[in-house]
C-alpha positions in Angstrom: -24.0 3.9 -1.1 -23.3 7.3 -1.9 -20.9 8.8 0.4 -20.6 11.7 2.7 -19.0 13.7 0.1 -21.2 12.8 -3.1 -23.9 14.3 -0.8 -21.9 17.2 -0.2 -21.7 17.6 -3.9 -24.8 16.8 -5.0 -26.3 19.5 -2.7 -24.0 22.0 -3.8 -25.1 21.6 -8.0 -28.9 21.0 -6.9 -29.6 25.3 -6.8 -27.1 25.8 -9.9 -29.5 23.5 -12.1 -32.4 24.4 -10.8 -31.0 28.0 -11.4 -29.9 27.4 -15.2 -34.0 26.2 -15.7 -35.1 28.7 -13.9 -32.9 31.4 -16.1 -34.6 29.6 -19.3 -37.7 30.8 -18.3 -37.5 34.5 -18.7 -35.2 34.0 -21.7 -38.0 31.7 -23.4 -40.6 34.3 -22.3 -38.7 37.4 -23.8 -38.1 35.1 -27.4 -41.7 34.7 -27.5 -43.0 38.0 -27.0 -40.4 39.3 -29.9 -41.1 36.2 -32.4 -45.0 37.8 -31.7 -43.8 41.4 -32.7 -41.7 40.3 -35.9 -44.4 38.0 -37.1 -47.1 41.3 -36.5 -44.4 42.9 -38.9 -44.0 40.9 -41.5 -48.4 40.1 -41.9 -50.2 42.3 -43.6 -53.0 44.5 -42.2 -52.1 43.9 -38.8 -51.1 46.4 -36.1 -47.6 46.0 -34.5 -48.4 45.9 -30.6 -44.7 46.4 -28.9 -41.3 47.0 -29.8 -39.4 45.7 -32.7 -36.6 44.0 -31.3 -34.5 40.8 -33.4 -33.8 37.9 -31.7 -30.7 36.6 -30.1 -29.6 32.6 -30.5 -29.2 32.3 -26.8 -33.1 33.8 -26.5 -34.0 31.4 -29.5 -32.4 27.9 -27.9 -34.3 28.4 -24.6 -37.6 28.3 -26.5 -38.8 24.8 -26.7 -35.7 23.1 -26.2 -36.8 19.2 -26.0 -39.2 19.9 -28.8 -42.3 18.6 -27.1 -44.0 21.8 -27.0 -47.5 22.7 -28.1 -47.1 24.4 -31.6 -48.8 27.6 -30.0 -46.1 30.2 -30.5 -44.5 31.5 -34.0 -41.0 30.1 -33.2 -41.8 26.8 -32.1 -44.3 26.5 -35.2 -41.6 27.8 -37.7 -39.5 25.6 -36.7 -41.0 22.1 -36.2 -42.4 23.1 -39.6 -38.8 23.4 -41.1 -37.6 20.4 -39.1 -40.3 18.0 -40.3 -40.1 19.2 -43.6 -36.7 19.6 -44.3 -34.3 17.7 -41.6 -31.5 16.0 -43.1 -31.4 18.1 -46.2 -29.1 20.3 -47.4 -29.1 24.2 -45.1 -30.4 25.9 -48.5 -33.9 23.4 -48.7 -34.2 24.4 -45.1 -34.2 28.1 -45.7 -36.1 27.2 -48.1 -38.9 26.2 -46.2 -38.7 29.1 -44.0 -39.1 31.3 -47.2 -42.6 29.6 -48.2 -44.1 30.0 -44.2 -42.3 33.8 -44.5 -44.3 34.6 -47.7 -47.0 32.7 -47.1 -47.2 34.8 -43.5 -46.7 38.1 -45.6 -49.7 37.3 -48.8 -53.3 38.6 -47.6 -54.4 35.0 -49.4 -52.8 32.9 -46.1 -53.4 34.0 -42.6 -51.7 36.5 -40.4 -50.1 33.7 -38.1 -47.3 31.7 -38.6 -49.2 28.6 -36.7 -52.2 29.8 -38.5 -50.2 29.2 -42.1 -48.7 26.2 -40.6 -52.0 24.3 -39.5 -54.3 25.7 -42.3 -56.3 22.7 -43.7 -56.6 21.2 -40.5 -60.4 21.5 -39.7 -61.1 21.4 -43.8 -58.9 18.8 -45.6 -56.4 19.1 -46.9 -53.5 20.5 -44.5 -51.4 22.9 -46.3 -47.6 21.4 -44.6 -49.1 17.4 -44.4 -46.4 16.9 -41.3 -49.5 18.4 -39.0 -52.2 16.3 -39.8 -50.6 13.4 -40.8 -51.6 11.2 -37.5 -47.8 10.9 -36.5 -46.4 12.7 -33.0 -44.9 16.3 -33.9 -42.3 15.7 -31.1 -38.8 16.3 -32.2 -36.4 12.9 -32.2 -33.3 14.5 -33.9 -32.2 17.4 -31.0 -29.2 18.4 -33.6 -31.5 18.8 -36.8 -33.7 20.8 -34.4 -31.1 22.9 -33.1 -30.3 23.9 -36.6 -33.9 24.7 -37.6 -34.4 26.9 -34.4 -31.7 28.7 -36.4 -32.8 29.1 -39.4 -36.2 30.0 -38.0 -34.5 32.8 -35.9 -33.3 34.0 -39.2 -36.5 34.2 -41.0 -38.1 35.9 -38.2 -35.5 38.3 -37.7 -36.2 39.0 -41.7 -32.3 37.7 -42.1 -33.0 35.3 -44.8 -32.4 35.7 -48.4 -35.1 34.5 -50.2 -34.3 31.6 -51.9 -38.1 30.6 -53.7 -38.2 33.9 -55.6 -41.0 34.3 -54.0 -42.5 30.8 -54.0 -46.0 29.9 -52.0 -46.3 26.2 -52.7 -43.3 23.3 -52.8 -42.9 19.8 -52.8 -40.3 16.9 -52.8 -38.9 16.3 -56.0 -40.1 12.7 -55.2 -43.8 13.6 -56.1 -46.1 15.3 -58.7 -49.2 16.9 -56.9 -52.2 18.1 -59.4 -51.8 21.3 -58.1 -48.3 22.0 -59.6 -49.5 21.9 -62.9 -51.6 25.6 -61.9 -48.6 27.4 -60.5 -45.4 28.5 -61.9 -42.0 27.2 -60.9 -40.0 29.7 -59.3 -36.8 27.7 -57.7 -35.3 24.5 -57.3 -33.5 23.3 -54.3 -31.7 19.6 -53.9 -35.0 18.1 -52.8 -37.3 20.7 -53.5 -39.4 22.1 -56.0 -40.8 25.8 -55.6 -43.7 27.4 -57.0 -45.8 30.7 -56.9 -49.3 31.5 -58.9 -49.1 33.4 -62.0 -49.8 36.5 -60.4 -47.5 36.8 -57.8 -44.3 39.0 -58.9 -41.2 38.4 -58.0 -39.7 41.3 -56.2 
């Protein structure tokens, strides 16, 4: 039985957690109204509607933090994208990733979303990133791996990252051959990645 005391304190550090969620809130809110702005920025032909402003990581780790959200946002899409690609491999394959969903996001050939580019193929097989329609949960189950991602996705948003592909639009693990790589041209190669863009894309 809990004692007199235990009560006491358990009372007392009731408001400050239900204070620290309730601070995540406003924090998540504000992330997700800048990720909106930067990804208006970066895709083409459409109109910028609010202020440009980068995001912060404390904005960025109140977003989604179990990683259970619905993929509805351009954060939490970027980055479940990059995690289920990418966890466990080296920080550059990561980036890498970011780079494709970052150009992809910026060609008028993909759409002006990043969940858009992320669940393209969905309704019309076959997915474009197979993680989505593969039949498993999306949930995260690594909250380190995920932490990092949120990162990197910060990163990419916030138009931080290098990019690594040269430009790329299409990858895959160095474990497979698709048909389609035989169309495209390679453009980079990470640790467990392949990168490739169509003939007519330019490097920059």
């Amino acid at each position: 039985m809990l004692s007199l005391r235990s009560i006491g304190w358990l009372l007392l550090a009731l408001p400050v957690a239900a204070s620290a969620v309730l601070n995540e809130a406003p924090q998540a809110d504000v992330a997700i109204r800048k990720a909106e702005v930067l990804e208006q920025v970066i895709a083409p032909d459409v109109k910028v509607n609010g202020l440009i402003e980068t995001l912060s990581e404390e904005e960025v780790e109140a977003v989604d933090p179990q990683g259970n959200d619905p993929l509805e946002e351009p954060l939490t899409c970027l980055a479940r994208s990059i995690y289920w690609e990418a966890k466990g491999a080296p920080r550059l394959d990561m980036e890498s990733v970011a780079n494709v969903v970052m150009n992809r996001l910026a060609s008028e050939e993909f759409p002006n979303t990043i969940c858009a580019v992320v669940k393209q193929g969905f309704e019309q097989s076959p997915c474009q990133f197979s993680w989505w329609c593969d039949g498993r949960p999306d949930e995260v189950v690594e909250g380190e791996a995920y932490e990092t991602v949120k990162e990197v996705a910060r990163q990419a948003l916030n138009q931080e990252l290098p990019d690594h592909t040269d430009g790329a639009l299409y990858f895959h693990d160095r474990t497979v051959h698709p048909p389609w790589a035989d169309r495209f041209s390679v453009s980079a190669e990470t640790e467990a990645f392949i990168f490739y863009r169509p003939s007519h894309v330019a490097a920059e």
